[in-house]
C-alpha positions as CSV (number, residue, x, y, z in Angstrom):
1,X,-23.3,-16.3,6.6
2,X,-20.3,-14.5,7.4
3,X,-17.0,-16.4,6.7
4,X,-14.7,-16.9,9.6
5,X,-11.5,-15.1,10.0
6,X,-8.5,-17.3,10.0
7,X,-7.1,-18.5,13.6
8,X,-3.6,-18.0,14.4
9,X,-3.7,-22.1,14.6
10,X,-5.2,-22.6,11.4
11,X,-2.3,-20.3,9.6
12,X,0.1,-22.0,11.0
13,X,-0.9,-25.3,9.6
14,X,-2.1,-23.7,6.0
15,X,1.9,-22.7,6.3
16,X,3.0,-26.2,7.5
17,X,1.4,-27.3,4.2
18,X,2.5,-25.1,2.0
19,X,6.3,-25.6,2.9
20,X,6.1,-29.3,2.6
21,X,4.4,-28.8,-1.0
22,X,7.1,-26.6,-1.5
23,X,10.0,-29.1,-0.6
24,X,8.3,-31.7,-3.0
25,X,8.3,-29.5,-5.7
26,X,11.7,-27.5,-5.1
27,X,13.5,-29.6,-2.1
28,X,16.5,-27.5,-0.5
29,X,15.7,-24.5,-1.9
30,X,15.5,-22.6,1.6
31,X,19.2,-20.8,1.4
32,X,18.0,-19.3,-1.9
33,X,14.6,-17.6,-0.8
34,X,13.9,-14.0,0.6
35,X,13.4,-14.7,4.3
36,X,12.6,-11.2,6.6
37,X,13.5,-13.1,9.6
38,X,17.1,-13.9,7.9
39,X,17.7,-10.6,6.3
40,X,17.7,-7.0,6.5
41,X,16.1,-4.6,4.2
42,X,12.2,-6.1,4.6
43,X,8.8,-4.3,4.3
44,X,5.5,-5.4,6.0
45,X,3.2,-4.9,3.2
46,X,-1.0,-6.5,3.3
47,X,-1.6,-9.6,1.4
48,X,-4.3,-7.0,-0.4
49,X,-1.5,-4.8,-1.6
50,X,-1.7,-5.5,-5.3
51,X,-5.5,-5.5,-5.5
52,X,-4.9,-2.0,-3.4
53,X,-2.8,-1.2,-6.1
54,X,-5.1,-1.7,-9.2
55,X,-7.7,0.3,-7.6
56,X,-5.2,3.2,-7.1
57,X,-4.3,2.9,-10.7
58,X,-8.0,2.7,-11.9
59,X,-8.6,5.4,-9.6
60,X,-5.9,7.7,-11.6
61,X,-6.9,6.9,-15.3
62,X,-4.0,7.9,-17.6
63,X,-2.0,8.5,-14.6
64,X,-1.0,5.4,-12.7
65,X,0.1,5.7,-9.1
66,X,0.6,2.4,-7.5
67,X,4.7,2.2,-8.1
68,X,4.9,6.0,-6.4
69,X,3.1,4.4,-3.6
70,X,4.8,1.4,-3.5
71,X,8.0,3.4,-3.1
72,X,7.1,5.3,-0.3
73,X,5.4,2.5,1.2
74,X,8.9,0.4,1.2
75,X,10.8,4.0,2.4
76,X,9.1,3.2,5.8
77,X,10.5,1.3,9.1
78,X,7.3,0.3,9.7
79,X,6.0,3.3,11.0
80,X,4.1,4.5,8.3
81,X,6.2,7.6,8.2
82,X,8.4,8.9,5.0
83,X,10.8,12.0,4.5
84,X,10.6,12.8,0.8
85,X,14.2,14.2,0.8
86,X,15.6,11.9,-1.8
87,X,13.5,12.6,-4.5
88,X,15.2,11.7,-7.7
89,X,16.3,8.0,-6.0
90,X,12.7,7.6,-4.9
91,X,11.4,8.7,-8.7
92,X,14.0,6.1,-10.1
93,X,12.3,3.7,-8.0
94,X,9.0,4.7,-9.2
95,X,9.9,4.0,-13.0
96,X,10.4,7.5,-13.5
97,X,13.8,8.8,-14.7
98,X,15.2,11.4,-17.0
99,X,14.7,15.0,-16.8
100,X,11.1,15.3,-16.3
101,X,11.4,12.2,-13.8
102,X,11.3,14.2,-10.6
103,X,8.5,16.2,-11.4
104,X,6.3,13.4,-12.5
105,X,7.2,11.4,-9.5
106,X,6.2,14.6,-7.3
107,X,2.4,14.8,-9.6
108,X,2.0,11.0,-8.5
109,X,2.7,12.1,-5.0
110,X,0.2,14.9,-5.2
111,X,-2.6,12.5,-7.0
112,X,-2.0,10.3,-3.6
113,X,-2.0,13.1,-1.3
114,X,-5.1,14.3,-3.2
115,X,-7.0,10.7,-2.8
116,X,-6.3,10.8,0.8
117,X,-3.7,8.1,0.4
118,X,-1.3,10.0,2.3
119,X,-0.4,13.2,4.0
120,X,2.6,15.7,3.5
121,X,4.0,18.4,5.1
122,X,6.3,20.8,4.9
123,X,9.6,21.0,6.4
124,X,13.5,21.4,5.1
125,X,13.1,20.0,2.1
126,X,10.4,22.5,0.9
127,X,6.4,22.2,0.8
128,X,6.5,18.3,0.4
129,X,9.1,17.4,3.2
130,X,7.9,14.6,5.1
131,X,4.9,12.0,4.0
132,X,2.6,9.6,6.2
133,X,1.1,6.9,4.5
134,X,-3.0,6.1,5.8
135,X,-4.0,2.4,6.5
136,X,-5.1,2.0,2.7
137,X,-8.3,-0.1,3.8
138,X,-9.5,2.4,5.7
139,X,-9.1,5.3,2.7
140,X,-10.3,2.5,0.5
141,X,-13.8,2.4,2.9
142,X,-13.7,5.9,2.8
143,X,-13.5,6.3,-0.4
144,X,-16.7,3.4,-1.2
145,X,-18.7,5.2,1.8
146,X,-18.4,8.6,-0.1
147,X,-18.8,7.1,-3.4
148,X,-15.5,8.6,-5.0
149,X,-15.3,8.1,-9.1
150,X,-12.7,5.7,-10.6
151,X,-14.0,2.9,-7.3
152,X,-15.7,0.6,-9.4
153,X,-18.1,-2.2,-7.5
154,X,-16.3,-4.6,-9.0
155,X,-12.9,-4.1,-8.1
156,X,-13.9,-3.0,-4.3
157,X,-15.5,-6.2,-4.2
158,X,-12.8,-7.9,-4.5
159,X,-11.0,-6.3,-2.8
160,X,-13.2,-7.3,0.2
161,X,-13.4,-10.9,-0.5
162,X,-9.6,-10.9,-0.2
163,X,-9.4,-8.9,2.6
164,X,-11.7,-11.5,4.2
165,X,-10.1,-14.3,2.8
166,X,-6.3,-13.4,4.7
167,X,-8.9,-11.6,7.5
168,X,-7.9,-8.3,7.4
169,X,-10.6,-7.4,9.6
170,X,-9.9,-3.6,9.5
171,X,-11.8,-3.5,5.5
172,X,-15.0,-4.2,7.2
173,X,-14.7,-3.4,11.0
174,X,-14.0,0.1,13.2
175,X,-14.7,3.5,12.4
176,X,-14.2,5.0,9.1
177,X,-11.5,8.7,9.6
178,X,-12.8,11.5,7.7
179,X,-9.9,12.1,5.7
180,X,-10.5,15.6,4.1
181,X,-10.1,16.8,7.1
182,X,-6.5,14.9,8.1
183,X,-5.5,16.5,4.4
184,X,-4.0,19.6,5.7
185,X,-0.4,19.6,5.7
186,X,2.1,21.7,3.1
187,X,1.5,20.3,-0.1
188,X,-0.9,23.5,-1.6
């Protein structure tokens, strides 16, 4: 039996409980938490990012990607949309510094553009100007529908029970993009 996607109704109240448990366990605390409503500076990210992220970096053996993509994913405004014009500050975010920093940072980028993670083109900047980041669910599907190496059962399956458990509908409903195809911008 399929499980039921949680109701708008029903988050509200798992939320309702969680902030009283939180005030019995750390009363007043609310001035010194991250709140996106409060502040500036805020990413939407999937409540699946960090199994998303393990698969990318199983995916990659010897070569991890996940902090590159997490970098450009928090260099949106919410539009899924990047310029890659400030490359050594977005390497430096990536964990990747010194002189070979920039250049390793730009091989993650390639090794996410080559998994169909994202996109690039070219503009002012030179062949990898601009970068637009694919719903990950829908590359991940992709990716299991094609049978791509480095996507072990395992971790797709759970990847899938979580997606169902916060109901991101989108990992197991809609039509799946055929992504080579999309991969055609200016990074060759």
């Amino acid at each position: 039996m399929a499980q039921k996607a949680t109701s708008a109704r029903e988050a509200t109240a798992i939320a309702k409980k969680q902030l009283a448990i939180r005030e019995l366990h750390w009363p007043g605390a609310e001035p010194n938490l991250w709140n996106r409503k409060a502040h500036k500076g805020f990413a939407t990210i999937p409540k699946t990012m960090p199994m998303i992220m393990k698969i990318m970096d199983e995916m990659t053996k010897g070569a991890p990607v996940s902090s590159t993509y997490l970098t450009l994913w928090c260099s949106t405004w919410d539009n899924s949309f990047v310029m890659l014009n400030r490359r050594a500050e977005m390497a430096n975010a990536s964990g990747f510094g010194g002189q070979r920093g920039e250049h390793t940072w730009l091989n993650r980028v390639k090794k996410l553009w080559e998994l169909n993670f994202i996109d690039v083109t070219a503009g002012k900047a030179g062949p990898m100007s601009n970068a637009i980041i694919w719903n990950p669910h829908l590359v991940l599907r992709w990716h299991h529908q094609e049978g791509s190496l480095g996507l072990t059962s395992a971790s797709y399956n759970a990847l899938l029970e979580t997606a169902l458990e916060v109901g991101a509908k989108d990992m197991i409903e809609g039509d799946i993009p055929d992504f080579p195809s999309l991969s055609n911008g200016g990074a060759e």
